[in-house]
C-alpha positions as CSV (number, residue, x, y, z in Angstrom):
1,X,19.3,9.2,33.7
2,X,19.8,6.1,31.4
3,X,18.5,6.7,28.1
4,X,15.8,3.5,26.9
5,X,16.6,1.5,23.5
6,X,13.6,2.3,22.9
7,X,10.0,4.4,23.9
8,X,6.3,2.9,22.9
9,X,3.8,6.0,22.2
10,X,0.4,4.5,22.5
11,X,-2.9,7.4,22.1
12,X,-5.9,5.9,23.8
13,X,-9.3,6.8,23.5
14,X,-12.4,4.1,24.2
15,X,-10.4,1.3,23.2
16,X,-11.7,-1.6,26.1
17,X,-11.5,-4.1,26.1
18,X,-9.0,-4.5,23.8
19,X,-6.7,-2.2,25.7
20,X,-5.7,-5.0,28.1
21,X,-4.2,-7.3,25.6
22,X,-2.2,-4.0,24.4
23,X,-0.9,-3.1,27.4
24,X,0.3,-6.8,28.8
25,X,2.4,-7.3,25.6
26,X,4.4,-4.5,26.8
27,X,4.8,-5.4,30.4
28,X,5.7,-8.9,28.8
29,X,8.4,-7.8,26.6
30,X,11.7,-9.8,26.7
31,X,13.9,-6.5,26.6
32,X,15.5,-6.0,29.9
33,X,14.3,-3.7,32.4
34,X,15.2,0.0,31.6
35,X,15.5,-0.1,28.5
36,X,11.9,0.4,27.6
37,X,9.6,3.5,28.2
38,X,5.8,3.1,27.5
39,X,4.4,6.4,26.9
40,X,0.6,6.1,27.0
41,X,-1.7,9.8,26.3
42,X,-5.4,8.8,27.4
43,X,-7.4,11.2,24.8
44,X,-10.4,11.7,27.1
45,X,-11.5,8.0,27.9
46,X,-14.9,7.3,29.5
47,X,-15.1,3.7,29.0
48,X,-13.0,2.7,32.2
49,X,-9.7,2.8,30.0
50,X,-8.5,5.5,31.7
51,X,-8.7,3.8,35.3
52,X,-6.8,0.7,34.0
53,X,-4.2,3.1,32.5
54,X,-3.6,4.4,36.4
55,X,-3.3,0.8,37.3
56,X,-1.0,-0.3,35.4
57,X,1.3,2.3,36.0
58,X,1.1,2.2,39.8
59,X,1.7,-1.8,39.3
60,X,4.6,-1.4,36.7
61,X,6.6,1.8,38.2
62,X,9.4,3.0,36.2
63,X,7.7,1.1,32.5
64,X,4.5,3.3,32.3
65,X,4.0,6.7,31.9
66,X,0.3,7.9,31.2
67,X,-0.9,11.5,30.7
68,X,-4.6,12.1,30.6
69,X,-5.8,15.6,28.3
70,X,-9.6,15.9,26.8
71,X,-10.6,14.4,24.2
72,X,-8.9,15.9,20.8
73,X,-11.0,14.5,18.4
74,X,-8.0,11.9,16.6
75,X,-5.4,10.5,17.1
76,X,-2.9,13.1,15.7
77,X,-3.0,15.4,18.6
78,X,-2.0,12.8,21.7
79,X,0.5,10.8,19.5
80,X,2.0,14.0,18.8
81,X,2.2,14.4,22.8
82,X,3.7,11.3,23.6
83,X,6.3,11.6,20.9
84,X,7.1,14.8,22.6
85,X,7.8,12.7,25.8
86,X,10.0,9.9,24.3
87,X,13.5,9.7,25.5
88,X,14.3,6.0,24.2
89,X,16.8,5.8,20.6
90,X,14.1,4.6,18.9
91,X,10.3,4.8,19.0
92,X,7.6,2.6,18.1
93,X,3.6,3.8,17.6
94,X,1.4,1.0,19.1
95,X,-2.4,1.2,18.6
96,X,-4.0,0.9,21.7
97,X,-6.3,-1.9,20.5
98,X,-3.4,-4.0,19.2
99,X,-0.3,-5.7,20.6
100,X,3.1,-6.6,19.9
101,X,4.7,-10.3,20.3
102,X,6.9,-11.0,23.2
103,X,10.1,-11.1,21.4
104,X,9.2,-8.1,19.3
105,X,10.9,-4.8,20.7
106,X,13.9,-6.8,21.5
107,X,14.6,-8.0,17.7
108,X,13.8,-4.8,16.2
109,X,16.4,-3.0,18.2
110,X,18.6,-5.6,17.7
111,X,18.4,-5.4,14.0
112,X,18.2,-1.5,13.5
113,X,21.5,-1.3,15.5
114,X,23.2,-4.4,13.4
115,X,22.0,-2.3,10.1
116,X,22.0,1.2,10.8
117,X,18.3,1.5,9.9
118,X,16.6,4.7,10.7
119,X,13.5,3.3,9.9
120,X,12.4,-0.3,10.9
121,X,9.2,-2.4,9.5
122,X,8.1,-5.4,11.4
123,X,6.4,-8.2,10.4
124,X,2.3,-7.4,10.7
125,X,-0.7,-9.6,11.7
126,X,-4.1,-9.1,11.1
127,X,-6.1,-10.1,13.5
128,X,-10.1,-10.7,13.5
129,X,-10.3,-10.6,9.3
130,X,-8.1,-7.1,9.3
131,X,-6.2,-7.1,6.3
132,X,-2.7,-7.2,6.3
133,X,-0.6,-6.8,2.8
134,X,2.1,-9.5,3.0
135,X,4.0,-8.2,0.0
136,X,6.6,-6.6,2.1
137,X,6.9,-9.5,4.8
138,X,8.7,-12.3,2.1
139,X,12.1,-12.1,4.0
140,X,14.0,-9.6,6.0
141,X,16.0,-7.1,4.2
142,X,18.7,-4.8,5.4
143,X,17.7,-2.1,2.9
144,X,14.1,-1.5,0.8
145,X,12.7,1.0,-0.9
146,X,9.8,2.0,-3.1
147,X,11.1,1.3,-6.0
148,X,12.3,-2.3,-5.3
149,X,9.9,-3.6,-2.7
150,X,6.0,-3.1,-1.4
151,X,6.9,-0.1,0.8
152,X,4.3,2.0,-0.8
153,X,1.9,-0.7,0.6
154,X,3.0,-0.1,4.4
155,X,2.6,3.6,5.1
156,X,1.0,2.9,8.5
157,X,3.5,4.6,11.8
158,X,3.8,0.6,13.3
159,X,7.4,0.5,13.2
160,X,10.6,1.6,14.7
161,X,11.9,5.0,14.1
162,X,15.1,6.1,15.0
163,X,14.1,9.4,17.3
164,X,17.0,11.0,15.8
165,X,15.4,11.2,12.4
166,X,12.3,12.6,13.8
167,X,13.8,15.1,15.6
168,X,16.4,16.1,13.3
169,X,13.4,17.0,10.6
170,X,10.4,18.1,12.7
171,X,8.0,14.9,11.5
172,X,4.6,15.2,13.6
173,X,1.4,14.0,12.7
174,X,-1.4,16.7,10.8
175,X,-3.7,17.4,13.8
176,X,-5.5,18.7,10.6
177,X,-6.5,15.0,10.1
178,X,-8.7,13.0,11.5
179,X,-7.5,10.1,9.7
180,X,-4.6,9.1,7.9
181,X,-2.1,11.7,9.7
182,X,0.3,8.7,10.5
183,X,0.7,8.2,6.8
184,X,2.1,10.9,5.4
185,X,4.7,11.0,9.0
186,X,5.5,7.3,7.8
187,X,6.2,8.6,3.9
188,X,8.2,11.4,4.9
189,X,10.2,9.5,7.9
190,X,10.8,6.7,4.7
191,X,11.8,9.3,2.1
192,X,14.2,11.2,4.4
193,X,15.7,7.8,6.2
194,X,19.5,6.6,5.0
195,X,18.0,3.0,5.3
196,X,14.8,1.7,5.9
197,X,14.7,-2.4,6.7
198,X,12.7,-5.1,7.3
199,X,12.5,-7.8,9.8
200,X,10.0,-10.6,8.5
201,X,11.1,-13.3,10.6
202,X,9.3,-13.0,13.9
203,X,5.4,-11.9,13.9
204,X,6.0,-8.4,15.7
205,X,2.7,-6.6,15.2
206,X,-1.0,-7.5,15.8
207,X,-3.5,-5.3,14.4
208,X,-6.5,-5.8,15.6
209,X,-9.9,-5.5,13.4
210,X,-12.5,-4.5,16.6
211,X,-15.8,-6.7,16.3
212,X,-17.9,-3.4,17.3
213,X,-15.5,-1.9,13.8
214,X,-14.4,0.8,15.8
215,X,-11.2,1.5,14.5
216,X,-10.6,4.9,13.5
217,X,-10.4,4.6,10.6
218,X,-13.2,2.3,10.3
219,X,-15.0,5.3,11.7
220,X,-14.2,7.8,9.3
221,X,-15.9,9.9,6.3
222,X,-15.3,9.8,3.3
223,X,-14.2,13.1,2.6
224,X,-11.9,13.1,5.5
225,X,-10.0,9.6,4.4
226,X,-9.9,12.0,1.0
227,X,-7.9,14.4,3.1
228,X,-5.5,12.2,4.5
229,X,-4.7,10.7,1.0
230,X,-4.6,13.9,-0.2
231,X,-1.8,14.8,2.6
232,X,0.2,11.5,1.8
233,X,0.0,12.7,-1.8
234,X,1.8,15.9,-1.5
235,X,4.7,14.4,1.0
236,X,5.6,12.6,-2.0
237,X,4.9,15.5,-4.7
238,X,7.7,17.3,-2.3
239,X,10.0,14.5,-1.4
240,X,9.9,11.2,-3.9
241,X,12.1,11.0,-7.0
242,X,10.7,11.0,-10.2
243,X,10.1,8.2,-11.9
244,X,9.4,4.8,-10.1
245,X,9.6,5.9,-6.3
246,X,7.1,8.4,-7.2
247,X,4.9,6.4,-9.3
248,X,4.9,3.8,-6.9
249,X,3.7,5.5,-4.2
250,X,0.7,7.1,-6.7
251,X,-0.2,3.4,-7.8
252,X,-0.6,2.9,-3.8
253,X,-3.0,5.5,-3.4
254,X,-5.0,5.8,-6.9
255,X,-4.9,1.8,-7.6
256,X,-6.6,1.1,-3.8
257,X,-6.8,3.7,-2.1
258,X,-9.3,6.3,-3.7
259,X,-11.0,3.8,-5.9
260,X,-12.2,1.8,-2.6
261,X,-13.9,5.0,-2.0
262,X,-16.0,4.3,-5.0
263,X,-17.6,1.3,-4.5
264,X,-20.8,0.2,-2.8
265,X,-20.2,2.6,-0.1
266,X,-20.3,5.3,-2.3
267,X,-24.2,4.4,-3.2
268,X,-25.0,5.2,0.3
269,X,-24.0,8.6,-0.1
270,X,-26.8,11.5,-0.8
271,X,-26.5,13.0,-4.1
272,X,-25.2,16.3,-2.8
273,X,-22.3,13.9,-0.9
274,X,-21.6,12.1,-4.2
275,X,-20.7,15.1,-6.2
276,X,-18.2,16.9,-3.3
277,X,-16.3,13.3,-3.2
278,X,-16.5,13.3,-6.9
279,X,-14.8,16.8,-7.4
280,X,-12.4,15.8,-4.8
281,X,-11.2,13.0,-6.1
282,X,-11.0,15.2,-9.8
283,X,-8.9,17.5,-8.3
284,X,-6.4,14.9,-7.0
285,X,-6.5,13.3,-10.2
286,X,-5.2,16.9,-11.8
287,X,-2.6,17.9,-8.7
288,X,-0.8,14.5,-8.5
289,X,-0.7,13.3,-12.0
290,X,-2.5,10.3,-11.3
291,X,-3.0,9.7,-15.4
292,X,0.5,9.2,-15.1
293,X,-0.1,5.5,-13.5
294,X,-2.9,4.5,-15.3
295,X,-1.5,2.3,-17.3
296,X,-0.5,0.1,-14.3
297,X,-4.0,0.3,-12.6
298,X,-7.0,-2.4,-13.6
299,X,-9.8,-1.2,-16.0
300,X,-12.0,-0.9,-13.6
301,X,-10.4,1.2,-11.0
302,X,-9.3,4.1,-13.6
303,X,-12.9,3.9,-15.2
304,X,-14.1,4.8,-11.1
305,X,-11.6,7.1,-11.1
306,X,-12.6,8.9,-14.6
307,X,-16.0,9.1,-14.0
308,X,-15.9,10.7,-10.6
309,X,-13.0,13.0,-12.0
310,X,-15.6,14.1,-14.7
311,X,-18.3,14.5,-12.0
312,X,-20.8,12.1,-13.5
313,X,-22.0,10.5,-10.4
314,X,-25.1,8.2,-11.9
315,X,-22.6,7.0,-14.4
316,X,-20.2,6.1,-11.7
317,X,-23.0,4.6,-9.7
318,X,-24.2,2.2,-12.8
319,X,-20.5,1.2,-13.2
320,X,-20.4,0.2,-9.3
321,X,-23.8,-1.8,-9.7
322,X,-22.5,-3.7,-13.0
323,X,-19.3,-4.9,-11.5
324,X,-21.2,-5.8,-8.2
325,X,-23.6,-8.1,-9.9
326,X,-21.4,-9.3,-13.2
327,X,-17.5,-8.7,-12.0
328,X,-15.3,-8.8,-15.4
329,X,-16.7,-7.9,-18.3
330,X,-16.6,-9.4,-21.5
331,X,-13.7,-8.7,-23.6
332,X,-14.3,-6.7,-26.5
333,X,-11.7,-7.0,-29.6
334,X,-10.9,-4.3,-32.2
335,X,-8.1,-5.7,-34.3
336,X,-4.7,-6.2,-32.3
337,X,-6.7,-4.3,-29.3
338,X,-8.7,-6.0,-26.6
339,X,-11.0,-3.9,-24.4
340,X,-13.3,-4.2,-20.9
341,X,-16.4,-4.4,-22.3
342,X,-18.0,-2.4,-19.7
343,X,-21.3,-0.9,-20.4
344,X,-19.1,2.9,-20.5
345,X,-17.2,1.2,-23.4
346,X,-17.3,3.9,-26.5
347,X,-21.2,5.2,-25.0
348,X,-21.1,8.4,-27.1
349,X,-22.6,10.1,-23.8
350,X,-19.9,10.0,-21.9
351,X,-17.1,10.2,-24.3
352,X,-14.9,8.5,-22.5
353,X,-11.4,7.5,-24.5
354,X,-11.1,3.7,-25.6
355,X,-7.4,3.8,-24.1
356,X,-9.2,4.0,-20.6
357,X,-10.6,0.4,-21.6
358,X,-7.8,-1.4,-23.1
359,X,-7.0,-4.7,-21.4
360,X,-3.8,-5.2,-23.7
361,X,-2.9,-5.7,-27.5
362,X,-2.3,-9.1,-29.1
363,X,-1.1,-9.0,-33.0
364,X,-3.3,-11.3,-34.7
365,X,-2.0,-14.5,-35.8
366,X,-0.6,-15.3,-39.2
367,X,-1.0,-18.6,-41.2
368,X,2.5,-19.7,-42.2
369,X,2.2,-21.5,-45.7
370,X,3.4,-25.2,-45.5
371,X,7.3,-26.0,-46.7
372,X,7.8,-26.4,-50.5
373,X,9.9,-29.6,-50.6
374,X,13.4,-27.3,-51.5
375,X,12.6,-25.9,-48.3
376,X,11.8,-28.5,-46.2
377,X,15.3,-29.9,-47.9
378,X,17.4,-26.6,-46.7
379,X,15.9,-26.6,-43.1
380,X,16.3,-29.9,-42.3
381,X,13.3,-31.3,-42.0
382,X,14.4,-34.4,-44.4
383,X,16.6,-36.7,-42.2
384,X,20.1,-36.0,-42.4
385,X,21.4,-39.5,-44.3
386,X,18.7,-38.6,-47.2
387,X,20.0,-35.4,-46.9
388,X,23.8,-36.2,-47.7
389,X,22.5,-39.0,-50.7
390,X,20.2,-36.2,-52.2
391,X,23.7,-34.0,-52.3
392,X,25.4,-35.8,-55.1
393,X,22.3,-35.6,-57.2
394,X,22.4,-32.9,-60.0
395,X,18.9,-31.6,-58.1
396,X,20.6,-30.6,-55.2
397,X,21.9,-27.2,-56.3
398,X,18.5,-26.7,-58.0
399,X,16.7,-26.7,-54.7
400,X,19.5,-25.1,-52.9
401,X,19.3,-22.0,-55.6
402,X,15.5,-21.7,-55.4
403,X,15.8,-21.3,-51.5
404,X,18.6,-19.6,-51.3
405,X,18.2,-17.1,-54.0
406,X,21.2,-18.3,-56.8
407,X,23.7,-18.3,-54.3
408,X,24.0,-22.1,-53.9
């Protein structure tokens, strides 16, 4: 049997209407036929997703192949089963309510064969308001990596894995997680690759924000997006080098990740709720040296950070109110120091060091005393003809000595 370029795994669960758009970009792809596999797992569907599955496989024989299982409760578990299935070189995770552009699969073989990539990122969309970091997207690039590009800031499994990789080293998603389990798969599938690219040149991948916000994630507590950083977290504990791989990919997670966590969501949390996420986030803090970054993170992020790591959540939720209803603060200054005046700032109650405030330091500026005229003489600032009539007066050396200490 003739082996595809490449397979698409897509896990469905309740994902109409959207599921339609996803499932004619494939049957539109420009790669020829055979050498694509569309392996689609239907998690349990009951909203008529899994009939249309059925159809389009009858309709398309030979492209589709759909497995129905119950419901699994994420993602993990039926992405894990269709990766199972692939047979293509490569494979590509497709959300079931997103799609891919027409030219898509065809250029990303194409360029992980011309560069030997193992691991492939296309160029993303966001559509309906989802947001999209660009950072990565500037130009294509034969080889990036986290220390020299935004890859820390595209940890999501849409893009094109060589199977061989996956194979070779066991990656499969965390069934464990309900949220986040393609992240740390992506990290690790990064970390272990020979070259990771990226083709920026052609708008590959559409990802959908759903208008009912039913994305998974979306979808998700608090405590179990805590989890799947968490996971991420530890793939790079184990894998990333020291030094700025790994720091980049703890600036990913502790300058946006956690701290989103503690914003005005957090105030709709009951007390009880407040201090588990607070402990949690502590205990991150401590296992993956996030102090370590700190210095690269805004004020405001590592003062959410601290106070949920000290488990003071009414002095975290008066720091979320003040920057919903003032945003920056004013700037405090203490000598060559300038600091976020945030109400926190040196508040003997919560102790909190004045380091964690500091916006940057700025010597202060020094009057320079005007020119004496032997000076102004010596540095030029008399024109030059004055200059050479002045040096066959007996004053000359005068003025020379006194600036240049008797040595003429």
């Amino acid at each position: 049997m003739t082996v595809p370029d490449v397979t698409v795994v897509v896990a469905v669960y309740n994902t109409m209407p959207y599921l339609t758009a996803c499932l004619d970009s494939l049957v539109g792809q420009s790669l020829a036929p055979g050498r694509l596999e569309v392996v689609v797992v239907d998690d349990g569907s009951t909203d008529g997703g899994e009939a249309l599955l059925d159809e389009y496989a009858a309709r398309h024989p030979g492209l589709f192949r759909v497995v129905h299982q119950p419901n699994s409760g994420g993602p993990a578990a039926p992405t894990n089963r269709g990766l199972d299935l692939a047979r293509g070189r490569y494979v590509l995770f497709l959300g079931a309510d997103d799609w891919l552009g027409a030219e898509a699969l065809e250029r990303l073989v194409a360029a992980a064969d011309a560069w030997g990539s193992d691991v492939v990122v296309p160029k993303h969309v966001g559509v309906n308001g989802r947001l999209v970091p660009q950072g990565i997207f500037h130009a294509d690039a034969e080889s990036v990596g986290f220390a020299d590009s935004a890859l820390a800031w595209a940890l999501a499994d849409t893009k094109l894995f060589r199977l061989d990789l996956v194979r070779r080293h066991g990656l499969r998603r965390n069934e464990g997680l309900k949220v986040f389990s393609d992240q740390p798969f992506t990290l690790e599938a990064c970390l272990r690759a020979d070259r990771v690219s990226v083709l920026a040149d052609y708008d590959c991948y559409f990802l959908v924000l759903r208008e009912d916000r039913g994305n998974v994630t979306e979808r998700a507590s608090v405590l179990d997006r805590l989890r799947g950083i968490a996971a991420l977290q530890q793939v790079a504990a184990e894998l990333a080098d020291p030094g700025e791989e790994l720091d980049a990919i703890r600036v990913r997670s502790f300058a946006w990740d956690v701290p989103r966590l503690l914003q005005d969501g957090f105030l709709l949390l009951d007390d009880g709720l407040q201090r588990r996420v607070c402990a949690e986030v502590g205990r991150m803090i401590e296992r993956f040296g996030a102090r370590e970054v700190y210095h690269r993170l805004p004020v405001a992020e590592r003062l959410r950070l601290e106070l949920a790591a000290a488990v003071r959540p009414e002095a975290l939720r008066d720091q979320i109110r003040y920057e919903a209803a003032h945003g920056e603060p004013p700037v405090v200054a203490d000598g060559w120091r300038h600091y976020a005046g945030y109400p926190a700032f040196r508040d003997a109650r919560l102790g909190l060091p004045d380091e964690l405030f500091l916006l940057r330091e700025e010597p202060p500026a020094v009057a320079v005393p005007p020119l004496n005229l032997a000076q102004q003489l010596w540095r030029g600032v008399v024109p030059e003809q004055l200059r050479r009539g002045l040096r066959r007066h007996p004053v000359w050396r005068r003025l020379a000595n006194s600036v240049n200490g008797g040595r003429g």
